[in-house]
PDB file with SEQRES, HELIX, SHEET and CRYST1 records, atoms N, CA, C and O in Angstrom:
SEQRES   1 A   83  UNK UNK UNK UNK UNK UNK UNK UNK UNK UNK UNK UNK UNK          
SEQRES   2 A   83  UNK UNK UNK UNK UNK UNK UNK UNK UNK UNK UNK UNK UNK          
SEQRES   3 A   83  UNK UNK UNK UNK UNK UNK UNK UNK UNK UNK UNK UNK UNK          
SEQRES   4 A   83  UNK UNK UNK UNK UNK UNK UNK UNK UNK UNK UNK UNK UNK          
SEQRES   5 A   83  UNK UNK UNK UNK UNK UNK UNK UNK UNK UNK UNK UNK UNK          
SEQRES   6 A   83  UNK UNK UNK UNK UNK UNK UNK UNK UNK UNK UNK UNK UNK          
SEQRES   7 A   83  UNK UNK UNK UNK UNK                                          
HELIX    1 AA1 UNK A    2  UNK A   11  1                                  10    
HELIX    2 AA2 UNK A   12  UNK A   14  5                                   3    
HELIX    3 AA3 UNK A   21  UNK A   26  1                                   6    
HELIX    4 AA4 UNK A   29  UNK A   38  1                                  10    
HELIX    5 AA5 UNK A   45  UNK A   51  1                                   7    
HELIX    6 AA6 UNK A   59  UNK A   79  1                                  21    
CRYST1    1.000    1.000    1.000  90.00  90.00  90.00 P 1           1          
ATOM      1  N   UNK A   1     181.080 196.649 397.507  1.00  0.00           N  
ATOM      2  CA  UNK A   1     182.316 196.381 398.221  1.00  0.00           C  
ATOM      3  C   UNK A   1     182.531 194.868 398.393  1.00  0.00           C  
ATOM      4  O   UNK A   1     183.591 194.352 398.037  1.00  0.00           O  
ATOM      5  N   UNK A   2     181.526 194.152 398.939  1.00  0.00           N  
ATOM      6  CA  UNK A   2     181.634 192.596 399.115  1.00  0.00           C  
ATOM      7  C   UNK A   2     182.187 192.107 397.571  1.00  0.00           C  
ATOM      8  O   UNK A   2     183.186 191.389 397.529  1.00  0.00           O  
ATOM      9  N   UNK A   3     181.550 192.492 396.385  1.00  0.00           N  
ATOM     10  CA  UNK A   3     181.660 191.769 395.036  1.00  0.00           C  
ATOM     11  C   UNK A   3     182.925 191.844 394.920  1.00  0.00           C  
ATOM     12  O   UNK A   3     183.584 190.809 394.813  1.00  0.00           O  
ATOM     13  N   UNK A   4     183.590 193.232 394.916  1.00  0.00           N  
ATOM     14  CA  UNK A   4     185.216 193.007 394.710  1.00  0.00           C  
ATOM     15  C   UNK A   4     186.128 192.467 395.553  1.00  0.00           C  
ATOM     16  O   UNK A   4     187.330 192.319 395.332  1.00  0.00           O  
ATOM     17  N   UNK A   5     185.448 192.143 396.638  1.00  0.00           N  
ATOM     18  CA  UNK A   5     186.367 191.206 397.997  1.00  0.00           C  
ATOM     19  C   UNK A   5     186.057 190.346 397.193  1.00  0.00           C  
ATOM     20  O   UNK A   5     186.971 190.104 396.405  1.00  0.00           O  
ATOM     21  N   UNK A   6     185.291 189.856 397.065  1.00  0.00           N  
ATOM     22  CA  UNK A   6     184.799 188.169 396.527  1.00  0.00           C  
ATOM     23  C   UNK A   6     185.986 187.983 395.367  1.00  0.00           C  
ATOM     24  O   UNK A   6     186.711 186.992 395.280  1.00  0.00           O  
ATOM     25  N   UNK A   7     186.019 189.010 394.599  1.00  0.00           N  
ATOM     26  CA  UNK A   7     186.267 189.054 393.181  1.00  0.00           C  
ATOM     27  C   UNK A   7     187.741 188.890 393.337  1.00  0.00           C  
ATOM     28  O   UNK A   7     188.260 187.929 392.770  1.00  0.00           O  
ATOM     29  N   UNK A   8     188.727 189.981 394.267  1.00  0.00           N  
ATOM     30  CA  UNK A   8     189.606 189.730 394.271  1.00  0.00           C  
ATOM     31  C   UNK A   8     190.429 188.191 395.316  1.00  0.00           C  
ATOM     32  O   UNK A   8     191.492 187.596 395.140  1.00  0.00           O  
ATOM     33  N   UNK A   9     189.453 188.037 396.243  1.00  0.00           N  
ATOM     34  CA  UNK A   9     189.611 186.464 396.549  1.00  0.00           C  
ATOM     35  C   UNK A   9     189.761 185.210 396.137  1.00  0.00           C  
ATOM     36  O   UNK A   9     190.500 184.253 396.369  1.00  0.00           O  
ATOM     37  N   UNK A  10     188.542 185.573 395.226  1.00  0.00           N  
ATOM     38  CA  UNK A  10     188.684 184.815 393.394  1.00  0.00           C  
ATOM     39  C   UNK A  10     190.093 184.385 392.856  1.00  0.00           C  
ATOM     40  O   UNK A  10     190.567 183.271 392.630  1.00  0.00           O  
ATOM     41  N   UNK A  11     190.605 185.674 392.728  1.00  0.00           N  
ATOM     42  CA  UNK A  11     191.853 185.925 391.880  1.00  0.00           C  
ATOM     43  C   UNK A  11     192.757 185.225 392.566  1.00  0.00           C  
ATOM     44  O   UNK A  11     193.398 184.287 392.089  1.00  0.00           O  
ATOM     45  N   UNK A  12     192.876 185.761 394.028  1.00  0.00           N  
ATOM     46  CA  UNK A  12     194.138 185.702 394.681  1.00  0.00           C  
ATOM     47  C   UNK A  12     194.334 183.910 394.917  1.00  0.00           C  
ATOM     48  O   UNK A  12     195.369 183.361 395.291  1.00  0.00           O  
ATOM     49  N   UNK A  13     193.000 183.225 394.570  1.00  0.00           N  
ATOM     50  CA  UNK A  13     192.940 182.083 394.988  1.00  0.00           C  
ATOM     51  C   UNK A  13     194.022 180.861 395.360  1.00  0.00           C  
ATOM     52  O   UNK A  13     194.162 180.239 396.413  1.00  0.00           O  
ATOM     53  N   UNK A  14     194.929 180.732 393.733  1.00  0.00           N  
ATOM     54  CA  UNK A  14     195.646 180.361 393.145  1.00  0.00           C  
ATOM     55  C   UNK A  14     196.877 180.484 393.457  1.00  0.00           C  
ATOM     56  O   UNK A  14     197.596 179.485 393.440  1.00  0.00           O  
ATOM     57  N   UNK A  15     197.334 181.619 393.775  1.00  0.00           N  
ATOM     58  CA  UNK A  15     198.506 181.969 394.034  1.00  0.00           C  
ATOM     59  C   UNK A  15     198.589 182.206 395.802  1.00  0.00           C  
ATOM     60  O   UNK A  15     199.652 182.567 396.308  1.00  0.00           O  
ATOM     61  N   UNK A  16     197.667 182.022 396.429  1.00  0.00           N  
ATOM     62  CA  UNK A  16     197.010 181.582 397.690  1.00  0.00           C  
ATOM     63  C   UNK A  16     197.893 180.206 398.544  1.00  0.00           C  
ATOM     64  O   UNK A  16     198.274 180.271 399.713  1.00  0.00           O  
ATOM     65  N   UNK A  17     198.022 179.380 397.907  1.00  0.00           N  
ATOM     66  CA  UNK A  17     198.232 178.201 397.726  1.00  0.00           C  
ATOM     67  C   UNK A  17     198.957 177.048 396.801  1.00  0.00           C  
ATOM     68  O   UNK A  17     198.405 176.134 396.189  1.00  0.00           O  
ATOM     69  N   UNK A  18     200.247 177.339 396.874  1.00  0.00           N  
ATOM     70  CA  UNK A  18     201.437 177.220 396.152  1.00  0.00           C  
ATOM     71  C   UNK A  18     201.230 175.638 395.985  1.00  0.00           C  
ATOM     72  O   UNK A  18     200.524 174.982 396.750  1.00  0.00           O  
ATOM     73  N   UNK A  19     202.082 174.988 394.655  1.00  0.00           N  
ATOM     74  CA  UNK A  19     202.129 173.840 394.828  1.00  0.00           C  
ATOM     75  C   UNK A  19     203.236 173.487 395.258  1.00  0.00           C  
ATOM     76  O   UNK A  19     204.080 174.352 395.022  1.00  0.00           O  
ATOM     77  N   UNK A  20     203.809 172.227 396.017  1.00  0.00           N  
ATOM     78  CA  UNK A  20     204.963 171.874 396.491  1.00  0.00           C  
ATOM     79  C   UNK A  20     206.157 170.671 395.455  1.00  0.00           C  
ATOM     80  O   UNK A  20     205.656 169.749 394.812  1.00  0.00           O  
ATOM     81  N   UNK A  21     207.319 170.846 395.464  1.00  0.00           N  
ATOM     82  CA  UNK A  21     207.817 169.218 394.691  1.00  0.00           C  
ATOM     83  C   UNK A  21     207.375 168.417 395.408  1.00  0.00           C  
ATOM     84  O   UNK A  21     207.682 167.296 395.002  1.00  0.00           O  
ATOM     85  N   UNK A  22     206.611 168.385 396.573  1.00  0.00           N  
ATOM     86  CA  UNK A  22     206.789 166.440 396.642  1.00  0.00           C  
ATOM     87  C   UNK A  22     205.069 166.720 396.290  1.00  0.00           C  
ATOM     88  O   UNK A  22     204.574 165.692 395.829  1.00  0.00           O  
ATOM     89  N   UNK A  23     204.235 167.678 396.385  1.00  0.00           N  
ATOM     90  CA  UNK A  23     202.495 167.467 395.174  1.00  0.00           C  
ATOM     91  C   UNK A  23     202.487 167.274 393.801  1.00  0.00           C  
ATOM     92  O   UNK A  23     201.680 166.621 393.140  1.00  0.00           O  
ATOM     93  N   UNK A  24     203.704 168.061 393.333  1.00  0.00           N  
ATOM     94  CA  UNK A  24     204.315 167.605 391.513  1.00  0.00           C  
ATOM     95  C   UNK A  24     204.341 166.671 391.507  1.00  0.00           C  
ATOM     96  O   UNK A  24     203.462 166.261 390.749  1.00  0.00           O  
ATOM     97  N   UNK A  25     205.215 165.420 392.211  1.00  0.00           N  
ATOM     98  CA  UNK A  25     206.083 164.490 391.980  1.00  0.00           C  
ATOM     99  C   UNK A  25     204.906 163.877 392.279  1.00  0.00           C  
ATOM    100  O   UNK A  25     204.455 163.352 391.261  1.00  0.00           O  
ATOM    101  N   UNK A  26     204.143 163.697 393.324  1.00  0.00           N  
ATOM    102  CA  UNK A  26     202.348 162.982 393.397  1.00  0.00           C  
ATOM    103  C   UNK A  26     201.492 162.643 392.379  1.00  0.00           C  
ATOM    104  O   UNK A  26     200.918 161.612 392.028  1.00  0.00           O  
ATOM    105  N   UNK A  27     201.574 164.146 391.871  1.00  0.00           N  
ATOM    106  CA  UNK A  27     200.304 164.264 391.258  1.00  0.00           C  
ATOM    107  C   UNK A  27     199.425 163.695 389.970  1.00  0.00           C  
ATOM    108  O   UNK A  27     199.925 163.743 388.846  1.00  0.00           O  
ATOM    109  N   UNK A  28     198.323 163.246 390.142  1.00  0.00           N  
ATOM    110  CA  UNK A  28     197.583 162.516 388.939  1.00  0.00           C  
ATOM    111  C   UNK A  28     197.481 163.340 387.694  1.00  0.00           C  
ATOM    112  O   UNK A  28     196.268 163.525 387.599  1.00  0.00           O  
ATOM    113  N   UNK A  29     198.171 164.062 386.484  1.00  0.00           N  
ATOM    114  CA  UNK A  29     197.528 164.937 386.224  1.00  0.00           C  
ATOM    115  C   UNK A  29     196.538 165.093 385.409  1.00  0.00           C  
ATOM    116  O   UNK A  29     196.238 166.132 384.821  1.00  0.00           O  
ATOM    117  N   UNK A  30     195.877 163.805 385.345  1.00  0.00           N  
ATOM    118  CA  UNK A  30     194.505 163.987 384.285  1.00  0.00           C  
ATOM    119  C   UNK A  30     193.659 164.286 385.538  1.00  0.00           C  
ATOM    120  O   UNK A  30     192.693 165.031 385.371  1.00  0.00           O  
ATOM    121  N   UNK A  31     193.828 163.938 386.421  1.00  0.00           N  
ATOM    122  CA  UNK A  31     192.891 163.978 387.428  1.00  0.00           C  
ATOM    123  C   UNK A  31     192.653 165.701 388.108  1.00  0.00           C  
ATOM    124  O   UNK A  31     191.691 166.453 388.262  1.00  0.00           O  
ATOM    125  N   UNK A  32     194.004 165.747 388.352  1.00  0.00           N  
ATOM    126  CA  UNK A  32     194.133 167.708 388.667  1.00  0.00           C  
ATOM    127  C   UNK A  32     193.300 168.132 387.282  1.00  0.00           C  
ATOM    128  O   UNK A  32     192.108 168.408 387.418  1.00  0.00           O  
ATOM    129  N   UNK A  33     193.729 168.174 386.331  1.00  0.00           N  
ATOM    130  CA  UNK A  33     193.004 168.603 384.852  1.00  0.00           C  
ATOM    131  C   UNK A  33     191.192 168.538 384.991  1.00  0.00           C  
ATOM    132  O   UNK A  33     190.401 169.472 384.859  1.00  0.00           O  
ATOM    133  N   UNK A  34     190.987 167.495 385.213  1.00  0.00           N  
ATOM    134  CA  UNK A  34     189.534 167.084 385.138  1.00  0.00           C  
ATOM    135  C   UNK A  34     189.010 167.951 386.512  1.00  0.00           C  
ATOM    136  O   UNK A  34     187.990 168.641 386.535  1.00  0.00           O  
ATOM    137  N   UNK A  35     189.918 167.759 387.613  1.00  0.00           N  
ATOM    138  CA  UNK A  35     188.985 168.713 388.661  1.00  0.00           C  
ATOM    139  C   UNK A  35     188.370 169.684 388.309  1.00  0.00           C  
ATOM    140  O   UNK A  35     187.159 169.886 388.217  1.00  0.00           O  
ATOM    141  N   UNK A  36     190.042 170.875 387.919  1.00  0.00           N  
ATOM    142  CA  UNK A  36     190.558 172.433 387.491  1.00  0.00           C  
ATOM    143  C   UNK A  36     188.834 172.283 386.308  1.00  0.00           C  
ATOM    144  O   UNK A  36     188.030 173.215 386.341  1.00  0.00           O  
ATOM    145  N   UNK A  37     188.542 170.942 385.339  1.00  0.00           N  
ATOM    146  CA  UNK A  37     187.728 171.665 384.666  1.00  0.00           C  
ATOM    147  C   UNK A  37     186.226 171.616 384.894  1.00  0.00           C  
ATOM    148  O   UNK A  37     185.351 172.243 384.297  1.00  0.00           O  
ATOM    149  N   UNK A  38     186.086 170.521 386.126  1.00  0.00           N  
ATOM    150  CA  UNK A  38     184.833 170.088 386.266  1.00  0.00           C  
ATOM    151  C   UNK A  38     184.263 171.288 387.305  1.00  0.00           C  
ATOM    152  O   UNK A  38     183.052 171.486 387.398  1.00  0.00           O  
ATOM    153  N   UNK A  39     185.097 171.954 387.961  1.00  0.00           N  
ATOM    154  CA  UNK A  39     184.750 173.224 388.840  1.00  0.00           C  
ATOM    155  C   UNK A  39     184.728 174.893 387.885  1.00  0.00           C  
ATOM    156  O   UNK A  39     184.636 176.022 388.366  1.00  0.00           O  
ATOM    157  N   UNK A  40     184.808 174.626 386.933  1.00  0.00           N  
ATOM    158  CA  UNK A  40     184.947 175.326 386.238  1.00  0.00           C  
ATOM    159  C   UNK A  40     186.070 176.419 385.955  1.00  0.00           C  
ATOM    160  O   UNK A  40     185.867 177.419 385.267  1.00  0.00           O  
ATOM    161  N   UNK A  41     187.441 176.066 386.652  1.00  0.00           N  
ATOM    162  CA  UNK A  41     188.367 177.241 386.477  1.00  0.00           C  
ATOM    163  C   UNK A  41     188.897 176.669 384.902  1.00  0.00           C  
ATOM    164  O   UNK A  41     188.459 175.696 384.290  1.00  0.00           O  
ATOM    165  N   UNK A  42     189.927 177.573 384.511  1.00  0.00           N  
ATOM    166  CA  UNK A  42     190.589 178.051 383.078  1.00  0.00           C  
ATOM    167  C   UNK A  42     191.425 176.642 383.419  1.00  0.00           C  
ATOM    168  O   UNK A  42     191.404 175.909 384.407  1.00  0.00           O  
ATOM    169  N   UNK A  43     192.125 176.592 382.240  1.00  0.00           N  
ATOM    170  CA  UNK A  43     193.341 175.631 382.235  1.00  0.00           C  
ATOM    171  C   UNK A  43     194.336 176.404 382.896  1.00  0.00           C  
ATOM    172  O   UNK A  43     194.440 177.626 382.790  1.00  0.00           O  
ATOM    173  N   UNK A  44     195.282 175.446 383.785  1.00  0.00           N  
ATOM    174  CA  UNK A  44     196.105 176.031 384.215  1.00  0.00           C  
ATOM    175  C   UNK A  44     197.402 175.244 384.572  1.00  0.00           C  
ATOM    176  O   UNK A  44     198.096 175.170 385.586  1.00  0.00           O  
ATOM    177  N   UNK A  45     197.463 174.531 382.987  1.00  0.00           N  
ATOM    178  CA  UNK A  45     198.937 174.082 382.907  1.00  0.00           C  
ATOM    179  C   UNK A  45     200.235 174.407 382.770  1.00  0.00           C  
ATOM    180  O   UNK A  45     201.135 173.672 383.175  1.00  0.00           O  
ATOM    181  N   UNK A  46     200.433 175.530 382.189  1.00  0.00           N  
ATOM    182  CA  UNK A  46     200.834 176.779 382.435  1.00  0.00           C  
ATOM    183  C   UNK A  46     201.683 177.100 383.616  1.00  0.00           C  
ATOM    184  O   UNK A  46     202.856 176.755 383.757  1.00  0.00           O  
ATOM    185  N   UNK A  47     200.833 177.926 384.602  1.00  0.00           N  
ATOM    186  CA  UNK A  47     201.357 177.768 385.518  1.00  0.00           C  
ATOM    187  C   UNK A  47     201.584 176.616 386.577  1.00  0.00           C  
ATOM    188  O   UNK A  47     202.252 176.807 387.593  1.00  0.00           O  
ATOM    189  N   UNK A  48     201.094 175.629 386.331  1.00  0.00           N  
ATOM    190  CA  UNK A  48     201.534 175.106 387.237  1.00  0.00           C  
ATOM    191  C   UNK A  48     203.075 174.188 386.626  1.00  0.00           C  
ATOM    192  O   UNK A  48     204.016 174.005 387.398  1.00  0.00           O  
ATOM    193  N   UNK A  49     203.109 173.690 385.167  1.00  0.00           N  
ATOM    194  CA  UNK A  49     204.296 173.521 384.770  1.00  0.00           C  
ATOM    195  C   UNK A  49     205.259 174.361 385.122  1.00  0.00           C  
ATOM    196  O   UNK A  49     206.381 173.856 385.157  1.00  0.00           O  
ATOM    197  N   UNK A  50     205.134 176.013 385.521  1.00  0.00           N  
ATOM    198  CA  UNK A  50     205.817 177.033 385.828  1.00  0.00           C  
ATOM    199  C   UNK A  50     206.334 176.729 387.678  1.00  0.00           C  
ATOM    200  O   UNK A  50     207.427 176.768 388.242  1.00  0.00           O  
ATOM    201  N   UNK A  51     205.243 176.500 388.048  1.00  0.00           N  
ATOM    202  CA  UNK A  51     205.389 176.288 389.566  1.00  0.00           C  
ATOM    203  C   UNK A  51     206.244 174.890 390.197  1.00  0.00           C  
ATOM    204  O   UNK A  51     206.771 174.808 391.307  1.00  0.00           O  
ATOM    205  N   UNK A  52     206.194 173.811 389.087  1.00  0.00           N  
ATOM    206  CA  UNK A  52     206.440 172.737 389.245  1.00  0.00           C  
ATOM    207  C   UNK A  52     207.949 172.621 388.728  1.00  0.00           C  
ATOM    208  O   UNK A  52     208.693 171.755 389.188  1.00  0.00           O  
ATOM    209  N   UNK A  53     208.297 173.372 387.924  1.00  0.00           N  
ATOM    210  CA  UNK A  53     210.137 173.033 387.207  1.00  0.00           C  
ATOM    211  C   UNK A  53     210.629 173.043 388.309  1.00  0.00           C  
ATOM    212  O   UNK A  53     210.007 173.446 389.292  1.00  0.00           O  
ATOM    213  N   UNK A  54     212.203 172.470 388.368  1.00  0.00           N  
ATOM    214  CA  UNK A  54     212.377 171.606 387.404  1.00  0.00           C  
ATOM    215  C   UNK A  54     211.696 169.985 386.725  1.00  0.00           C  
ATOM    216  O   UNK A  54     212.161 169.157 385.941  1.00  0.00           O  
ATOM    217  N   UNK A  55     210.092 170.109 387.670  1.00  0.00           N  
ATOM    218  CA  UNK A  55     209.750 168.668 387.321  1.00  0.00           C  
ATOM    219  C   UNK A  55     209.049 168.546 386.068  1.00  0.00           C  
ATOM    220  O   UNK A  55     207.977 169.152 386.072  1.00  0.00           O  
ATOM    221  N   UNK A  56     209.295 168.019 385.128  1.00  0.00           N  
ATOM    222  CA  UNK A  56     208.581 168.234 383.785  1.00  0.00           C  
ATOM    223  C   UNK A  56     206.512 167.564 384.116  1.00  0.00           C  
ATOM    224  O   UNK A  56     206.263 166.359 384.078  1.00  0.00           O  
ATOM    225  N   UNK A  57     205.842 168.194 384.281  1.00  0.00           N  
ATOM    226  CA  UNK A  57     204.274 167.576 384.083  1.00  0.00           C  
ATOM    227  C   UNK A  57     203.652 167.480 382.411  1.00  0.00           C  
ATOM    228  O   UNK A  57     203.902 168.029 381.338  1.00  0.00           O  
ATOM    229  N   UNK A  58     202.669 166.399 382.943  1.00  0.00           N  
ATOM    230  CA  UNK A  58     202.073 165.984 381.777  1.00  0.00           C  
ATOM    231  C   UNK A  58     201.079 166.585 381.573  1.00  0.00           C  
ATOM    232  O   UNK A  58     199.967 166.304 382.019  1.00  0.00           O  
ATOM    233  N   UNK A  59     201.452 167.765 380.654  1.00  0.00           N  
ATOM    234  CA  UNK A  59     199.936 168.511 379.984  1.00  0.00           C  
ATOM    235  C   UNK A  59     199.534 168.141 379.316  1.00  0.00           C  
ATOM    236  O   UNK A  59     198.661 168.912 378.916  1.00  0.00           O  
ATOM    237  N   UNK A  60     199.571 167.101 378.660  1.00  0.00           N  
ATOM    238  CA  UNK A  60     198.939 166.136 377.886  1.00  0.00           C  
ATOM    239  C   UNK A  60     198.228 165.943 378.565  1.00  0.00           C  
ATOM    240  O   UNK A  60     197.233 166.664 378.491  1.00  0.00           O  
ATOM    241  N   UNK A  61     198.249 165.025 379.499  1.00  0.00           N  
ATOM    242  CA  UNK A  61     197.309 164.505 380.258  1.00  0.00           C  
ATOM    243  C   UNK A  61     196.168 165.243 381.196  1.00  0.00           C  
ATOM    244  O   UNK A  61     195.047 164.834 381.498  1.00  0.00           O  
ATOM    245  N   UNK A  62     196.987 166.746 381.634  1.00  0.00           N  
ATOM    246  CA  UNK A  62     195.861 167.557 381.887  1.00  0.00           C  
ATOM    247  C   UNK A  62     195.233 168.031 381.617  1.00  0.00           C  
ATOM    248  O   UNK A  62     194.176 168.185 382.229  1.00  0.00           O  
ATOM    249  N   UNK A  63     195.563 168.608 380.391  1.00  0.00           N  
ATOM    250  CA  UNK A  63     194.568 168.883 379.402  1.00  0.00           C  
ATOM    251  C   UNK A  63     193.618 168.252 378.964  1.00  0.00           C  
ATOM    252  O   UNK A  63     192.555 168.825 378.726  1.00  0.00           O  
ATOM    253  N   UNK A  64     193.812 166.753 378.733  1.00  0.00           N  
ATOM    254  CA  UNK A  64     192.964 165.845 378.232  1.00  0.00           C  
ATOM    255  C   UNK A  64     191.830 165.542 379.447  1.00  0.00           C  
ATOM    256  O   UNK A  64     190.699 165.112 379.224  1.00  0.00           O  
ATOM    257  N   UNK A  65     192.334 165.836 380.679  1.00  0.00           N  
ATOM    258  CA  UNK A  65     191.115 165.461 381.421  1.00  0.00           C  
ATOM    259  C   UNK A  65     190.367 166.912 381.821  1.00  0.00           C  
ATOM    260  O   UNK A  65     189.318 166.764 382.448  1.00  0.00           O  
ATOM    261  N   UNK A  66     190.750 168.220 381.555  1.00  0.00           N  
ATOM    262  CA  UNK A  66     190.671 169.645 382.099  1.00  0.00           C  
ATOM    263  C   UNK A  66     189.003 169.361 380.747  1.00  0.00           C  
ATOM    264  O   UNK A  66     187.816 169.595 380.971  1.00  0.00           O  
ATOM    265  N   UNK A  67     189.539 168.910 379.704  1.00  0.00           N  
ATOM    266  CA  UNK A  67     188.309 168.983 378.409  1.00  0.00           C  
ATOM    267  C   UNK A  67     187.104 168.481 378.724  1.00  0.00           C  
ATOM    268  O   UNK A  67     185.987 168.981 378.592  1.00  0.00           O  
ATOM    269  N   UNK A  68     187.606 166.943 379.361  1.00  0.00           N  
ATOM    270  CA  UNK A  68     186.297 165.636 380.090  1.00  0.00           C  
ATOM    271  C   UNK A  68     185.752 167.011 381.184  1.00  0.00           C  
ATOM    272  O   UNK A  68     184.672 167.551 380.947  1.00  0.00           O  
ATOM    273  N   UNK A  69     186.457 167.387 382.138  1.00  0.00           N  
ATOM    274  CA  UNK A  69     185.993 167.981 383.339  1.00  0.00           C  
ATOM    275  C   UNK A  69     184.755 169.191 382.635  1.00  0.00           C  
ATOM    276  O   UNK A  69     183.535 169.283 382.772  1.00  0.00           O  
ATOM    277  N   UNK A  70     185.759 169.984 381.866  1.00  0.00           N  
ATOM    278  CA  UNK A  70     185.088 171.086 381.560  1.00  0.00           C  
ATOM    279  C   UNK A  70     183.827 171.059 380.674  1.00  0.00           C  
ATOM    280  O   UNK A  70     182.956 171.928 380.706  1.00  0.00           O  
ATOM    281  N   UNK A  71     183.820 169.895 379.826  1.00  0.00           N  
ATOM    282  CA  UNK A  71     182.358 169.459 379.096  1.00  0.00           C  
ATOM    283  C   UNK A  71     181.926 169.356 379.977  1.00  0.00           C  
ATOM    284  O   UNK A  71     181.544 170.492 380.260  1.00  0.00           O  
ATOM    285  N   UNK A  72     181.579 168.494 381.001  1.00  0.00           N  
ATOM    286  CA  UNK A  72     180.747 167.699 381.999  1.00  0.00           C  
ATOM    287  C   UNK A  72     180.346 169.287 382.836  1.00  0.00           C  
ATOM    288  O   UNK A  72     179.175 169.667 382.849  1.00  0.00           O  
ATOM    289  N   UNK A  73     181.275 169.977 383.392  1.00  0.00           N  
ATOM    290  CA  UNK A  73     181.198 171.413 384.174  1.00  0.00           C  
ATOM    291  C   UNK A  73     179.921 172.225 382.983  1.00  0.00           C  
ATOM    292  O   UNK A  73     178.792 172.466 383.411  1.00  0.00           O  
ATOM    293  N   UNK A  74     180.321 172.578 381.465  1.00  0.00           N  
ATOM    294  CA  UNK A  74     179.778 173.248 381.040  1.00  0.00           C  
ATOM    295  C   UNK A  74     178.522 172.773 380.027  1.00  0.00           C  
ATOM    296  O   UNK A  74     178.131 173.371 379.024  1.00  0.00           O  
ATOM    297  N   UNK A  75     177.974 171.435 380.631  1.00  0.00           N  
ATOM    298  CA  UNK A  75     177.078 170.491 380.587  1.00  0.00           C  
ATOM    299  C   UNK A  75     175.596 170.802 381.571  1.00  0.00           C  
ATOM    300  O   UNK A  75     174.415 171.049 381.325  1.00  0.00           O  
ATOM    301  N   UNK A  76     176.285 170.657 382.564  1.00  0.00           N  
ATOM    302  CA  UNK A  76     175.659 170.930 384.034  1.00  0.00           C  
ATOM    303  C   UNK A  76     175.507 172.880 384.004  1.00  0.00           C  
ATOM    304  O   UNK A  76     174.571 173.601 384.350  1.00  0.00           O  
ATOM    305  N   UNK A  77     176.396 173.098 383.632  1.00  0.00           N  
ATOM    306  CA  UNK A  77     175.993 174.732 383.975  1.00  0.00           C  
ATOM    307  C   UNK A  77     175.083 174.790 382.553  1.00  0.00           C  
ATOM    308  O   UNK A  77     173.920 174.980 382.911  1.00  0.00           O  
ATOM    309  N   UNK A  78     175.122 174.741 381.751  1.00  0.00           N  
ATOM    310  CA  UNK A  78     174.250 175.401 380.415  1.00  0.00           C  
ATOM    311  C   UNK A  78     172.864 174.435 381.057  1.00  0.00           C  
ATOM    312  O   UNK A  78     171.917 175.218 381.120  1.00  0.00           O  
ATOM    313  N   UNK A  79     172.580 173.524 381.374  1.00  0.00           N  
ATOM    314  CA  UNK A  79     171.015 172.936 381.504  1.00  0.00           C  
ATOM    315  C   UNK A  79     170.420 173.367 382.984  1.00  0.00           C  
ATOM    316  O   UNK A  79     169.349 173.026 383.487  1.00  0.00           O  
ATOM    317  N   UNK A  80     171.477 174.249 383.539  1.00  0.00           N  
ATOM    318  CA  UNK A  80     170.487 174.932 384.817  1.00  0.00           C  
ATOM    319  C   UNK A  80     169.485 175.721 384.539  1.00  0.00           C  
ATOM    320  O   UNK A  80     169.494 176.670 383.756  1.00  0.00           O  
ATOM    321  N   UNK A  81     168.422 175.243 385.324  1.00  0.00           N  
ATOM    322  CA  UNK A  81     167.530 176.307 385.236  1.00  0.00           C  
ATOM    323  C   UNK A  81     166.682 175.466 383.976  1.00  0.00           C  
ATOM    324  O   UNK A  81     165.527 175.892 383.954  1.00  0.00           O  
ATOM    325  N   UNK A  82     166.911 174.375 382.896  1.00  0.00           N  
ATOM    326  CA  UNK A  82     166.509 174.266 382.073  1.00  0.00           C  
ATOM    327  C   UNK A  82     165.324 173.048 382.488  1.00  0.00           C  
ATOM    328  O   UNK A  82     165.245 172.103 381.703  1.00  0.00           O  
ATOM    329  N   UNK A  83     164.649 173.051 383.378  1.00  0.00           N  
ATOM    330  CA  UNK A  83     163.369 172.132 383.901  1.00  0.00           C  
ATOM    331  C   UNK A  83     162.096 172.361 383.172  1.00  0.00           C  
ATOM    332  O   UNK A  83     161.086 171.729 383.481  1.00  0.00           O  
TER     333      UNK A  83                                                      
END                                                                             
């Protein structure tokens, strides 16, 4: 019972916590990118370009840092445990 609370908490995470126009109009987005990949979630330029219209974001740029994040994330996770 706990795993699928967890699981669906998981899910609901995202949509939990809306983004706003004036966090679009803020936002770093290599830096959001590199977080989204250094914590290990999916890309999610996507929606948030979806959440963000009419403000056009740079998935270029998030992407490009979601890759840095997510090497470095799936760097650190593959050498756990590896002592």
């Amino acid at each position: 019972m706990i795993v699928r609370l967890s699981l669906f908490l998981l899910l609901c995470g995202c949509a939990a916590f809306p983004v706003s126009e004036a966090d679009c109009r803020a936002m770093n987005w290599y830096q959001r990118g590199y977080d989204d990949g250094y914590f290990g979630h999916p890309p999610q330029d996507l929606r948030l370009a979806k959440a963000c219209s009419p403000i056009t974001i740079s998935q270029d740029r998030y992407l490009a840092g979601w890759r840095v994040g997510h090497d470095e994330w799936d760097r650190l996770i593959g050498s756990y445990g590896q002592d």
